[in-house]
N, CA, C and O of each residue as an XYZ file, in Angstrom:
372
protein
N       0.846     -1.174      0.000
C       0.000      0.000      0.000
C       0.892      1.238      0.000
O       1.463      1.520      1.054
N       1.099      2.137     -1.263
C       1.449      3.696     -1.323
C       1.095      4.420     -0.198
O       0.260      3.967      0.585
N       1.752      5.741      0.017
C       1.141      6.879      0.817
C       1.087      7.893      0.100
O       2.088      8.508     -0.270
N       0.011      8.170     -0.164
C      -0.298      9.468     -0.996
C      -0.647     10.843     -0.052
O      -0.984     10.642      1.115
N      -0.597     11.704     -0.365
C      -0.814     13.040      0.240
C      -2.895     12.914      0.463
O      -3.679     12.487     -0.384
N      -3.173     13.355      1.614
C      -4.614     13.532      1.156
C      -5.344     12.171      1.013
O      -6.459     12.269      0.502
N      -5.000     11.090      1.312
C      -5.211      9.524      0.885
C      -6.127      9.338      1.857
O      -6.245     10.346      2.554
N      -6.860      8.387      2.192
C      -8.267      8.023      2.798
C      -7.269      7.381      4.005
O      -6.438      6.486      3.851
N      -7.615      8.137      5.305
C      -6.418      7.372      5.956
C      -7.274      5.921      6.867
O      -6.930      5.513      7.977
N      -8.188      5.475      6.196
C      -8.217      4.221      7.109
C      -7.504      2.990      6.359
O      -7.512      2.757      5.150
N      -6.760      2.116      7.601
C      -6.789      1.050      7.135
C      -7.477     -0.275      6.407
O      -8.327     -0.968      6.967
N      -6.971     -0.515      5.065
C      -7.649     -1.255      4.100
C      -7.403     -3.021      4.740
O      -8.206     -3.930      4.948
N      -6.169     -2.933      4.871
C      -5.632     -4.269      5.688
C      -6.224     -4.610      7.444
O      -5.948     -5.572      8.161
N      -7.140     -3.366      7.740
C      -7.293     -3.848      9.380
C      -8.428     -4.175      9.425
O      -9.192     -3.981      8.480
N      -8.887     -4.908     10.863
C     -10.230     -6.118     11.030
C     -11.203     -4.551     11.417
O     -10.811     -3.515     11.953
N     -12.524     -4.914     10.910
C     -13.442     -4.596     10.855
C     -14.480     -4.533     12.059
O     -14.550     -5.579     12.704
N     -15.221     -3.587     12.434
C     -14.997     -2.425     12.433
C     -14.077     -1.450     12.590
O     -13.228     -1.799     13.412
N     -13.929     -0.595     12.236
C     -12.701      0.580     12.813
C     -13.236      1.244     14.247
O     -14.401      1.500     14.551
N     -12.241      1.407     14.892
C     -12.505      2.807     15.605
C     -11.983      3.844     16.184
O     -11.089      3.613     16.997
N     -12.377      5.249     15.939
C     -11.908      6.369     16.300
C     -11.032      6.102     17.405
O     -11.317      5.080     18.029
N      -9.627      7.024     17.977
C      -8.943      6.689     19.140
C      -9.937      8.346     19.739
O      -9.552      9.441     19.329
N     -10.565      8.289     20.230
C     -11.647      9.099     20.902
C     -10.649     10.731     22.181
O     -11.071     11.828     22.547
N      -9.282      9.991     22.424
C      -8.824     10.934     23.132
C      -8.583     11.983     22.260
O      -8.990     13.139     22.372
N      -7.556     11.270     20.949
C      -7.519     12.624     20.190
C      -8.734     13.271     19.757
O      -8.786     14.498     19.849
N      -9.507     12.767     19.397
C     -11.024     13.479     18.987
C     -11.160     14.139     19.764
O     -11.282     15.282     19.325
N     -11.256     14.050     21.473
C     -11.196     15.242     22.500
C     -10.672     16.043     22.178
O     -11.352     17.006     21.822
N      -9.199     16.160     22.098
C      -7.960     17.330     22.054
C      -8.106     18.198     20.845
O      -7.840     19.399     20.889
N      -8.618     17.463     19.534
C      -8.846     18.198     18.660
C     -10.623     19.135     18.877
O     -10.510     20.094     18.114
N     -11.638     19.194     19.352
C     -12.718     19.609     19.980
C     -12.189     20.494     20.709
O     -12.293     21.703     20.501
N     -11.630     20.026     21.545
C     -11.205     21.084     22.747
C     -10.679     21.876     21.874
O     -11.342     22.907     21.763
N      -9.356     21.816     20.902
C      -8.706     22.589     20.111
C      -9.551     23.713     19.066
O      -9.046     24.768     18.683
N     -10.617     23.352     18.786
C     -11.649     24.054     18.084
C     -12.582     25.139     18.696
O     -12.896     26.225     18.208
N     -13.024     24.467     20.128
C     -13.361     25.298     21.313
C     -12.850     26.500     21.802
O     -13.461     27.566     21.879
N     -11.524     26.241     22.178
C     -11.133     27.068     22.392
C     -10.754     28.018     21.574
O      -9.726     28.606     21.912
N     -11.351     28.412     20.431
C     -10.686     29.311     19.235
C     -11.955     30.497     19.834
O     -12.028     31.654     19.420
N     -12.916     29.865     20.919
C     -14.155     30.873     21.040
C     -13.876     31.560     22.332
O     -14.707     32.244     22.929
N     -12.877     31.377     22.658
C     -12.795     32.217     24.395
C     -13.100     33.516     23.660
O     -13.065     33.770     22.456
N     -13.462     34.402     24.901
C     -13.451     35.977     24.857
C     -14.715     36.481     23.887
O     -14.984     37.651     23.618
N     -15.430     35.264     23.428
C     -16.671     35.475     22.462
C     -18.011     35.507     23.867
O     -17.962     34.989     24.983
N     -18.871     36.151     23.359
C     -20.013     37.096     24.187
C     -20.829     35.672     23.598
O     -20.681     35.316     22.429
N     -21.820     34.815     24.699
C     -22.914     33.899     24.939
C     -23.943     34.039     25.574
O     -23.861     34.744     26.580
N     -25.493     33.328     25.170
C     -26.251     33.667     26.337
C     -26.578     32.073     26.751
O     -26.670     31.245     25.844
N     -26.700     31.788     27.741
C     -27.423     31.057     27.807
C     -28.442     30.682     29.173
O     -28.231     31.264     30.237
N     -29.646     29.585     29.043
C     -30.278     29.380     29.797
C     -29.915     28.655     31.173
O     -28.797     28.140     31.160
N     -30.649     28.514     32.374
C     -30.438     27.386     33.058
C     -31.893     26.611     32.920
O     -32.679     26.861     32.006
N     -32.197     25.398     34.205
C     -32.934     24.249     34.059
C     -34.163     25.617     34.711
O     -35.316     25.209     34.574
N     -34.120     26.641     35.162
C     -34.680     26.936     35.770
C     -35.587     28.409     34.888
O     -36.560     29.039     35.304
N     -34.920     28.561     33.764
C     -35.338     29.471     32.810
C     -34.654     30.459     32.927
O     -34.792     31.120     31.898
N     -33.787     31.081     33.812
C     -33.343     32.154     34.045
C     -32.160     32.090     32.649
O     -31.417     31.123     32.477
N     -32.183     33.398     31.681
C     -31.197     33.416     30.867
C     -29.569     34.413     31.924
O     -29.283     35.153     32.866
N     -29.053     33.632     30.789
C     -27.727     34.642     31.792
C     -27.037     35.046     30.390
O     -27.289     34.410     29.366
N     -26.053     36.265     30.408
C     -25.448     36.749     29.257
C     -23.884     36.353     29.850
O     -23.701     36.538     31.054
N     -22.869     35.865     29.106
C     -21.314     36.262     29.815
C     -20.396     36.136     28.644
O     -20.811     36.178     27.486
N     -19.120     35.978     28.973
C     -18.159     35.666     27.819
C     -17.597     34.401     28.455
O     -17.499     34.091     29.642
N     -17.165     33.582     27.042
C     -16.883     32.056     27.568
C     -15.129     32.541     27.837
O     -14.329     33.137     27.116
N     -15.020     31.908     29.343
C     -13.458     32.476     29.828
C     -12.287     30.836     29.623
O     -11.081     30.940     29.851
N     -12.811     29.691     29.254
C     -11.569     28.499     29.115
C     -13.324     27.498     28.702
O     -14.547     27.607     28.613
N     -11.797     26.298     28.548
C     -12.127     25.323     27.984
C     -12.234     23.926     28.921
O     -11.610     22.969     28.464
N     -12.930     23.718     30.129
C     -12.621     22.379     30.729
C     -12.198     21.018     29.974
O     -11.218     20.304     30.186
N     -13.173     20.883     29.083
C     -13.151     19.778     28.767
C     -13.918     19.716     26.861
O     -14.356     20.650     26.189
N     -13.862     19.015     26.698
C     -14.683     19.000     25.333
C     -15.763     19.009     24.930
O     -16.199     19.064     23.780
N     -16.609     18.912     26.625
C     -18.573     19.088     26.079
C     -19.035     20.382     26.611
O     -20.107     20.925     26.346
N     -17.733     20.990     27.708
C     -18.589     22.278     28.182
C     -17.737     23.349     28.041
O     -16.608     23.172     27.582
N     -18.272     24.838     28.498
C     -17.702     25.866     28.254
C     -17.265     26.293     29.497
O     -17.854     25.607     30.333
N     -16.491     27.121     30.056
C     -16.425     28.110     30.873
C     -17.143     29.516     31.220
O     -16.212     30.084     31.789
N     -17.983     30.228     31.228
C     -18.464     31.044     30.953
C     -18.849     31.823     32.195
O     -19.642     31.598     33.109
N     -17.668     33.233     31.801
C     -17.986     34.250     32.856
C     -19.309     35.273     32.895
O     -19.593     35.942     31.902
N     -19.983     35.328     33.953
C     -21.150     36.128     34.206
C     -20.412     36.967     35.239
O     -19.914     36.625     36.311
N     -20.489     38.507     34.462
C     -20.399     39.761     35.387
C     -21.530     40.061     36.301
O     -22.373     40.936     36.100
N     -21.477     39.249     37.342
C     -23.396     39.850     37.936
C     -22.026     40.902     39.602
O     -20.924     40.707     40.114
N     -23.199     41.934     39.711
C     -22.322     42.944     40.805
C     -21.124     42.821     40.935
O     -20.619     42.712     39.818
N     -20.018     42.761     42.119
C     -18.851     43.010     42.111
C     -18.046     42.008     41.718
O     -16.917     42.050     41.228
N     -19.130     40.607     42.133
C     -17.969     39.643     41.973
C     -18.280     38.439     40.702
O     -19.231     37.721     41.012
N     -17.704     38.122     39.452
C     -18.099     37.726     38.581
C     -17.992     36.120     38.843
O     -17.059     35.549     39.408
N     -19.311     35.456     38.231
C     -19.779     34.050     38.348
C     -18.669     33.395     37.423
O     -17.772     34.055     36.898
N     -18.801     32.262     37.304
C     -18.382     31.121     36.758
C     -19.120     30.363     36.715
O     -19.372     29.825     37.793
N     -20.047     29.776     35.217
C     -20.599     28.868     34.562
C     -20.314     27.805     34.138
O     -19.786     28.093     33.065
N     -20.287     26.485     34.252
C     -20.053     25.333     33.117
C     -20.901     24.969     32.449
O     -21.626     24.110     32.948
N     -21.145     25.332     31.343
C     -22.161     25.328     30.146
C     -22.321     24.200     29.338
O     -21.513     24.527     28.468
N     -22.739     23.154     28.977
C     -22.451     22.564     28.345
C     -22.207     22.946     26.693
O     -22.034     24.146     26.480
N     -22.186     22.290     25.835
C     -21.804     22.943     24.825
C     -22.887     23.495     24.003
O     -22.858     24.642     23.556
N     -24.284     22.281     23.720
C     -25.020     22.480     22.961
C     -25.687     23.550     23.566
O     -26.361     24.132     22.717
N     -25.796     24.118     24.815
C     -26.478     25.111     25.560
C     -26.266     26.576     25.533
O     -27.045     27.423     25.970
N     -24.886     26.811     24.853
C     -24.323     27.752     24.543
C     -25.013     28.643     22.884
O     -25.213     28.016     21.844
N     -25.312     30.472     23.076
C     -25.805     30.693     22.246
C     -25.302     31.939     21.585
O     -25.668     33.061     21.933
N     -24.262     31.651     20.401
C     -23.493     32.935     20.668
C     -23.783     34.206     20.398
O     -24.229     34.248     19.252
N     -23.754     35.167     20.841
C     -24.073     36.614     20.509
C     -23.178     37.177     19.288
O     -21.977     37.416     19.165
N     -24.408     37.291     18.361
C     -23.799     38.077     16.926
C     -24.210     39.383     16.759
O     -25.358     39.701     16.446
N     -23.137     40.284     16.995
C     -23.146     41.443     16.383
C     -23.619     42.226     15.149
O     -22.892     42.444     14.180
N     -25.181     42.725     15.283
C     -25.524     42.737     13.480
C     -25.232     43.924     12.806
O     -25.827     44.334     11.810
N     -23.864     44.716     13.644
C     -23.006     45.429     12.734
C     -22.135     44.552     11.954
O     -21.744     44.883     10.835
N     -21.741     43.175     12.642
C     -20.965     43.130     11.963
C     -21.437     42.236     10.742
O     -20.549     42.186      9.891
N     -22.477     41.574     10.428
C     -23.141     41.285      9.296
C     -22.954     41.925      7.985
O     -23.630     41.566      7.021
């Protein structure tokens, strides 16, 4: 078997099914995630209350970090991911 540039990288010779090595799939997620720190979110809780903040890190690969400025002392959120809603600027549209 050649190695071509761009080539279908699964193995043709290995037993069936394949499967993803799932850590890197994390690291690369996380790696994508985090390209959104410092981006403005709203999101809900179980309880309806919306909250506005900016997502401040990356724990892990399903949730966000997300700072809420409420009075002097600012919250800390773990958001999950799909829960997250990002705030678009429609100047900048």
């Amino acid at each position: 078997m050649s190695h071509f540039v761009n080539a279908n990288p699964l193995n043709y010779d290995a037993k069936y099914p394949q499967t993803a090595d799932t850590h890197t799939n994390d690291e690369a997620k996380i790696e994508i995630m985090e390209k959104n720190i410092g981006k403005e979110v709203m999101f809900q809780t179980d309880d309806g209350t919306q909250f506005y903040g900016k997502i401040g890190g990356v724990p892990n690969s399903e949730h966000y970090r997300v700072v809420v400025n409420r009075s002097e002392t600012p919250w800390e959120w773990y958001v999950r991911e799909e829960a997250v809603h990002f705030v678009i600027d429609p100047l900048l549209k």
